[in-house]
N, C-alpha and C positions, 0 to 999 in steps of 0.2 A: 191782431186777432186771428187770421188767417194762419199766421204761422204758426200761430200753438194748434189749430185742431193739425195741421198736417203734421206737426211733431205727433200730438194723440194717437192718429191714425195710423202715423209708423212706429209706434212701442207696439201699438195693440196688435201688430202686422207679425211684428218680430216673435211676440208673448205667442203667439197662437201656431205659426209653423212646427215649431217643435212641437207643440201638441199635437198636432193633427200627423206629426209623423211618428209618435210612438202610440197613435190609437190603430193604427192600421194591421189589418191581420198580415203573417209571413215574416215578423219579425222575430228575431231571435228568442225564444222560450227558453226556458229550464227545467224538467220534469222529473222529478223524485220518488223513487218508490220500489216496489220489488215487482222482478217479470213472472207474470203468473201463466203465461205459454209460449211460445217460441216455434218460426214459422221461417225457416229458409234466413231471411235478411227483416223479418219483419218480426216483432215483439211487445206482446201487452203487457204492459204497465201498470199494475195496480198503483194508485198514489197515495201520499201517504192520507190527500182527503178521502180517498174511498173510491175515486172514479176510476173509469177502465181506460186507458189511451194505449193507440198502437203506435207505436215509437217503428219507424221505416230507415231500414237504412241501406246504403250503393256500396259502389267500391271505393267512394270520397270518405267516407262515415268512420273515422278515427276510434276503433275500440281500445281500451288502456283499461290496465288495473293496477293502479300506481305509475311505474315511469315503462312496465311491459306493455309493448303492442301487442296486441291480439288480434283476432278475426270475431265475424259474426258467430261462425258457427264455437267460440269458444263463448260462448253467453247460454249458462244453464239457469231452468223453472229455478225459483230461487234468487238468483241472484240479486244484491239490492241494488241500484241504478242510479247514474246520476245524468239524463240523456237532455241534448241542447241542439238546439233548430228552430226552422218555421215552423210552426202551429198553426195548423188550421182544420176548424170543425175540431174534431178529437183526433185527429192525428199528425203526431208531430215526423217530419222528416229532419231526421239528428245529422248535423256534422261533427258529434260527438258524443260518445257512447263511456261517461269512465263505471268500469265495476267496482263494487267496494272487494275492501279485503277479504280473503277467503278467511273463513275460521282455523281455530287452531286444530289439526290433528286430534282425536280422541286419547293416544297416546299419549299428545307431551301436555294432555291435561293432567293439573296435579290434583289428588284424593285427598 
């Protein structure tokens, strides 16, 4: 009898660590959406629910638009986002920043 509540005790031990290690804030997020201002290294993020998050980023912070690197300061109002980091409260600090594709030229739009 002994031995089964101590097996019990250690499923229930196992079952619960991973939870308690993906409830904690600072873990990895993913935030979606278009930047609605832009601020040196720091940029708000309309999402696509509707809230405002300021997506933060160093000189660690990986910006790509497709497989080109970029910089901060190449991220214009507009752009749609796909930014990944700790989250916390409302702002997330990104170790990555990918831009969607730019659109096409007015030009090589066909009439």
């Amino acid at each position: 009898m002994k031995r089964t509540w101590i097996a019990v005790i250690a499923l229930a031990g196992l079952l619960v660590v991973p939870a308690l290690a993906l409830a904690h804030e600072g873990h990895s997020e993913k935030v979606l959406g278009t930047v609605s201002s832009t601020d040196g290294k720091n940029l708000m993020v309309k999402t696509i629910a509707g809230k405002t998050i300021m997506v933060m980023m160093d000189a660690k912070t990986k910006v790509m638009r497709a497989k080109e690197k970029l910089t901060a300061a190449d991220v214009k109002v507009g752009d749609r986002v796909a930014a990944e980091g700790a989250l916390e409260k409302s702002m997330l600090m990104a170790t990555s920043v990918q831009l969607g594709t730019a659109p096409a030229p007015a030009a090589a739009v066909k009439k």
